[in-house]
N, C-alpha and C positions, 0 to 999 in steps of 0.2 A: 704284587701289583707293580705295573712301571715304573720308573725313576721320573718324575716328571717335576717341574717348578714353577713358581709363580710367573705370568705373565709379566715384561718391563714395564714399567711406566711409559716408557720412551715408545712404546710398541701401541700402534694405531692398525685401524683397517686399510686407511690410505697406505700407511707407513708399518710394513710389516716386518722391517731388517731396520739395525740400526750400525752404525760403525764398533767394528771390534764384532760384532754378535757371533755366536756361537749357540750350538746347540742347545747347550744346555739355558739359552736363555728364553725359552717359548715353550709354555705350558702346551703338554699335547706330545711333546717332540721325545720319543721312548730314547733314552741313555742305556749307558754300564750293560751288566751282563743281560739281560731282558734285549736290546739291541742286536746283541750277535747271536741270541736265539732266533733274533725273527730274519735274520740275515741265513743261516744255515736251515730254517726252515723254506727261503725262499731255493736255497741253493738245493734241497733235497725235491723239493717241487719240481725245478728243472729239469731235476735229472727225472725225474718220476715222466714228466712231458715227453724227453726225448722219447723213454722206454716203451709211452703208447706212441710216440707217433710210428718205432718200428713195428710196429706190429701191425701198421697198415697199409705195408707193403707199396708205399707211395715212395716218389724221388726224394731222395735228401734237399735236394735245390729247394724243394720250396721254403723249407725253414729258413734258409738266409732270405730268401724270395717274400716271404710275409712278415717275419722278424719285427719289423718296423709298424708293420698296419695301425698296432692301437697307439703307437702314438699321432696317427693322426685326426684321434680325440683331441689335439693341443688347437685344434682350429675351433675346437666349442667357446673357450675362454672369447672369441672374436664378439660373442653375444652373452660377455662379460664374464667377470668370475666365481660369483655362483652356478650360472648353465654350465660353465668350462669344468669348476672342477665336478662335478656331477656327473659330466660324459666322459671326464678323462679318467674317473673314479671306477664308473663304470666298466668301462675295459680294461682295467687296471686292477680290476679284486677279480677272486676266484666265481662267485657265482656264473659270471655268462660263461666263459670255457667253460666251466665243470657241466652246465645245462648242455652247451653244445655237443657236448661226450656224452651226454647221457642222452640227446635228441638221437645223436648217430649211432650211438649203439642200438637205442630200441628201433630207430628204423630205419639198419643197417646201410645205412651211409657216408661211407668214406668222408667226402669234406667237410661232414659237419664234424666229424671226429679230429680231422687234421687241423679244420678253424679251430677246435678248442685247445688241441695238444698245443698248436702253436702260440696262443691267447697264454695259456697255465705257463709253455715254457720263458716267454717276455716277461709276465711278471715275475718268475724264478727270479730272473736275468737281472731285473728291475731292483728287486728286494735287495739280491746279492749286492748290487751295486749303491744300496740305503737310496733307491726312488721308491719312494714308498706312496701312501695315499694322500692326495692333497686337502688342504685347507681352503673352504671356499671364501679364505680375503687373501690370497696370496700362491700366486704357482710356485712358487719358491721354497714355500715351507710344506712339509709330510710327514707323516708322524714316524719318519727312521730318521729325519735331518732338513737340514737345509742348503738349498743348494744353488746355484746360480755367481755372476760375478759378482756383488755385494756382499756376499758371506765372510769375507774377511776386509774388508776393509777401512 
């Protein structure tokens, strides 16, 4: 089971970071060795994404070319942070890629296959780099870290 520990006191829904915070101070937030499992699981994904998207005989350009797309799920959070983190969740976990590879495969459709390889490879990318899934009181905290300017302060 995760490494995980009690919520601070100091830790509100308005007020999701507090000075000094740290990881390990937000119940939810996976630590220690469970963390760099799901870091080398997101890195294996990656590479798994790249490996279909050659096999679809498309330009390389588009991967840097769509690379970006799901994060522009960050414009949901605009109709507050439950909707936000929900859509940014959304394209941000494996189910829609892996649907969209499985739409394009059964009916043999290149972009839907390249929309998902590209989708599975961001979040590889994502994981690799602890952006993990969010929390809907705060875009800052996921369950691999937390991140943003305030995390050390």
């Amino acid at each position: 089971m995760p490494e995980v520990t009690d919520v601070p006191a100091a830790t509100t829904v308005d007020n999701p970071h507090r000075p000094n915070a740290d990881d390990r101070d937000f119940h939810g937030v996976v630590t220690g060795r469970p963390a760099v499992w799901l870091r080398v699981e997101g890195l294996a994904g990656a590479i798994a994404a790249l490996v279909l998207f050659a096999t679809t005989d498309e330009p390389w350009w588009l991967v840097p070319a769509l690379f970006l797309v799901p994060d522009l799920s960050w414009f949901a959070y605009l109709a507050g942070p439950k909707v936000g983190a929900w859509i940014y969740n959304l394209m941000h976990t494996a189910p829609l890629p892996l649907a969209l590879i499985v739409a394009g495969t059964t009916w043999e459709h290149n972009s839907l296959i390249v929309t998902g390889a590209i989708g599975l490879f961001h979040l590889g990318f994502d994981r690799v780099l602890k952006y993990g899934v969010k929390y809907d009181h705060s875009f800052i905290v996921t369950h691999l870290g937390i991140h943003g300017p305030d995390k050390h302060r």
